[in-house]
C-alpha positions as CSV (number, residue, x, y, z in Angstrom):
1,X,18.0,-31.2,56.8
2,X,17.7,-28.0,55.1
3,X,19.6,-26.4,58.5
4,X,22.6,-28.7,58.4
5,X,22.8,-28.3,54.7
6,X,23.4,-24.2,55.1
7,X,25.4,-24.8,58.1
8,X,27.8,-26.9,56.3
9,X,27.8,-24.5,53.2
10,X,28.5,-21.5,55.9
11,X,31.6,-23.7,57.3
12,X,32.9,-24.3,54.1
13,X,32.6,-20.8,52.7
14,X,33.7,-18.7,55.8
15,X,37.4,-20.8,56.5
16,X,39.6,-18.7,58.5
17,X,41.5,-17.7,55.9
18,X,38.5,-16.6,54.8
19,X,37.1,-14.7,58.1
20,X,41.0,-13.2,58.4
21,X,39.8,-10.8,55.6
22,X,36.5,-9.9,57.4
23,X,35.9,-6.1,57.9
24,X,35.4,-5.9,61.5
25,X,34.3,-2.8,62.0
26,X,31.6,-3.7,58.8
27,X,30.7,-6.5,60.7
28,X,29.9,-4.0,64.1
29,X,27.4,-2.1,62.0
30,X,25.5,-5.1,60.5
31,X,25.2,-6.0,64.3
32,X,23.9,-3.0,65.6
33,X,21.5,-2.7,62.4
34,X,20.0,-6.3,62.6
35,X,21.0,-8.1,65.6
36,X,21.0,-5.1,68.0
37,X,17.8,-4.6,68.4
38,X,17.5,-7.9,70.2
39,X,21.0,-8.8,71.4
40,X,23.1,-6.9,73.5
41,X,26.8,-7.1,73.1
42,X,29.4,-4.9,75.2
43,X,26.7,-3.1,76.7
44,X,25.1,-2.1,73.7
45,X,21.7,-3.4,72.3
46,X,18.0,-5.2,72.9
47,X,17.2,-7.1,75.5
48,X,14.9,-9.4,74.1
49,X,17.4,-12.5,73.1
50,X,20.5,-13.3,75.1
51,X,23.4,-11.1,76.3
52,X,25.7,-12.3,73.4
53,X,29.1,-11.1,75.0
54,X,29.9,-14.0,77.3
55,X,28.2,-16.5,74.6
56,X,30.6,-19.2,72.8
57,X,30.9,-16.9,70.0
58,X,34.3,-17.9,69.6
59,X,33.0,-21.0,68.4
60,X,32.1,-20.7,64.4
61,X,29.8,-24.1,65.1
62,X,28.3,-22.5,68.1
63,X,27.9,-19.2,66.2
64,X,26.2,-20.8,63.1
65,X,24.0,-23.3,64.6
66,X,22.2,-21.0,66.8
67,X,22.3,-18.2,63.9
68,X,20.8,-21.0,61.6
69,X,18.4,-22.8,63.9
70,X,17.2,-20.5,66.3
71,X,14.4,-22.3,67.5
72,X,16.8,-25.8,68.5
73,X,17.6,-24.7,71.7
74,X,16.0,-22.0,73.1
75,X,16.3,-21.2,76.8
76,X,13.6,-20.8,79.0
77,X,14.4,-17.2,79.8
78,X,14.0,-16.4,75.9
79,X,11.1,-18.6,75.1
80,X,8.5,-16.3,73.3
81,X,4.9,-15.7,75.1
82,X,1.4,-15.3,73.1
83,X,-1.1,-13.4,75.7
84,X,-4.7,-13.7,75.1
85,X,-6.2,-10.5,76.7
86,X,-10.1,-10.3,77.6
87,X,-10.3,-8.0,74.8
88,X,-9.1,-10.4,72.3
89,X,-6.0,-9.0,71.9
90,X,-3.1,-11.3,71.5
91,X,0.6,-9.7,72.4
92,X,3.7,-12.2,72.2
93,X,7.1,-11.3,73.4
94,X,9.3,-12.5,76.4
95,X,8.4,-12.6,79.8
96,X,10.4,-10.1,81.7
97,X,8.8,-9.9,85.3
98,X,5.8,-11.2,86.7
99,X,4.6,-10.5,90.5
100,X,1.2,-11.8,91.9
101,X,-0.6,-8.6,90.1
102,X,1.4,-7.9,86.7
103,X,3.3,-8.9,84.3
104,X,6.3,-7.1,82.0
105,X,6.1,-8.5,78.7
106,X,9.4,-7.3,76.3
107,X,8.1,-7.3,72.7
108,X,10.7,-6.2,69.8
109,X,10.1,-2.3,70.4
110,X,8.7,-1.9,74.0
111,X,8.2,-3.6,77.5
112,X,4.5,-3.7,78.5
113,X,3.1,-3.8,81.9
114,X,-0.1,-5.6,81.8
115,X,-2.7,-6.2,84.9
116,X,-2.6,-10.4,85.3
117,X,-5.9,-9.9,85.7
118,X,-6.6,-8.9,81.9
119,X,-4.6,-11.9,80.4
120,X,-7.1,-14.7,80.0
121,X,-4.7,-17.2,78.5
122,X,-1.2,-17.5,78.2
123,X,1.1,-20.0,75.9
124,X,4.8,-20.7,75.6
125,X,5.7,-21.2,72.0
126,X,9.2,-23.2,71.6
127,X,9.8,-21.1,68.7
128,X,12.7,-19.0,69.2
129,X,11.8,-15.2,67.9
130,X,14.6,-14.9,66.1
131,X,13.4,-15.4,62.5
132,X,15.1,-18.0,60.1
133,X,17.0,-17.7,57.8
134,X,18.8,-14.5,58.8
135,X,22.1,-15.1,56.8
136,X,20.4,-16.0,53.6
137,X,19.5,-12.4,53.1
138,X,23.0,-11.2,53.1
139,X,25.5,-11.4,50.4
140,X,28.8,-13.1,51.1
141,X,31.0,-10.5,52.1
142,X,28.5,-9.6,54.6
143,X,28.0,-13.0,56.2
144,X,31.6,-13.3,56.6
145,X,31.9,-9.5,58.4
146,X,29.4,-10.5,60.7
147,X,30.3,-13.2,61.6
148,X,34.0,-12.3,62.1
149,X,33.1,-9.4,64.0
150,X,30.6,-11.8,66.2
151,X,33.6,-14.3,66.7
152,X,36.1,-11.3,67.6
153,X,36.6,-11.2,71.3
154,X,36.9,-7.3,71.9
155,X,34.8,-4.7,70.7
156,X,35.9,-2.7,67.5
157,X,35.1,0.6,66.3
158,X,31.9,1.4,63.9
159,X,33.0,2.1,60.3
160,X,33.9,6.2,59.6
């Protein structure tokens, strides 16, 4: 409830008369800054959440519902990973590649190659890893940058 309830406000508060005033260019550099290390976008970025260049970005329902609620769909590609190691060691991230004798795990700031014979246990969480809540952080003008500049269908230049 609380999700549709700041979806709603975001839809009401960023009308495109409203996103027609955005700062693109403001709206590149929160990118890079918060969503960059895990999305790619024009070739640029993390590798940990989706590619967001083809996405349905275009769509500000699309945008907002996946920006608000992470975790309601996640794809299976992008589903986070908690390894138990026989150390005791836990390690979660996103599966990357896995052969008969390791496995690649992509965490937030590096890919680990582990030996499957050191992971004792391995669960699937159907949490997203993008946190909650992201937009609620930022004040208005920001929100509506980003989200313009996500929504924008060709790259723009970083601010001078």
């Amino acid at each position: 409830a609380d999700k549709k309830q700041l979806i709603e406000k975001l839809k009401a508060d960023l009308k495109p008369e409203v996103l027609k005033q955005a700062n693109l260019s403001n709206g590149r550099m929160l990118f890079t800054a918060v969503c960059g290390a895990c999305h790619m976008m024009y070739g640029q970025g993390g590798k940990i959440g989706p590619d967001l260049t083809g996405s349905g970005r275009a769509s500000l329902d699309y945008l907002l519902e996946n920006i608000a609620d992470p975790s309601g769909v996640v794809s299976a590609d992008y589903r986070m990973s908690i390894l138990t190691l026989k150390d005791g060691r836990q390690l979660s991230g996103v599966i990357a590649e896995k052969n008969e004798r390791t496995l690649s795990l992509r965490a937030l700031t590096e890919t680990m190659t582990l030996d499957r014979s050191e992971i004792t246990k391995t669960d699937t969480s159907p949490l997203s890893m993008m946190p909650e809540g992201l937009l609620l952080a930022f004040p208005p003008d920001q929100v509506r940058d980003l989200i313009a500049y996500l929504m924008h269908p060709v790259q723009v230049p970083l601010p001078k």
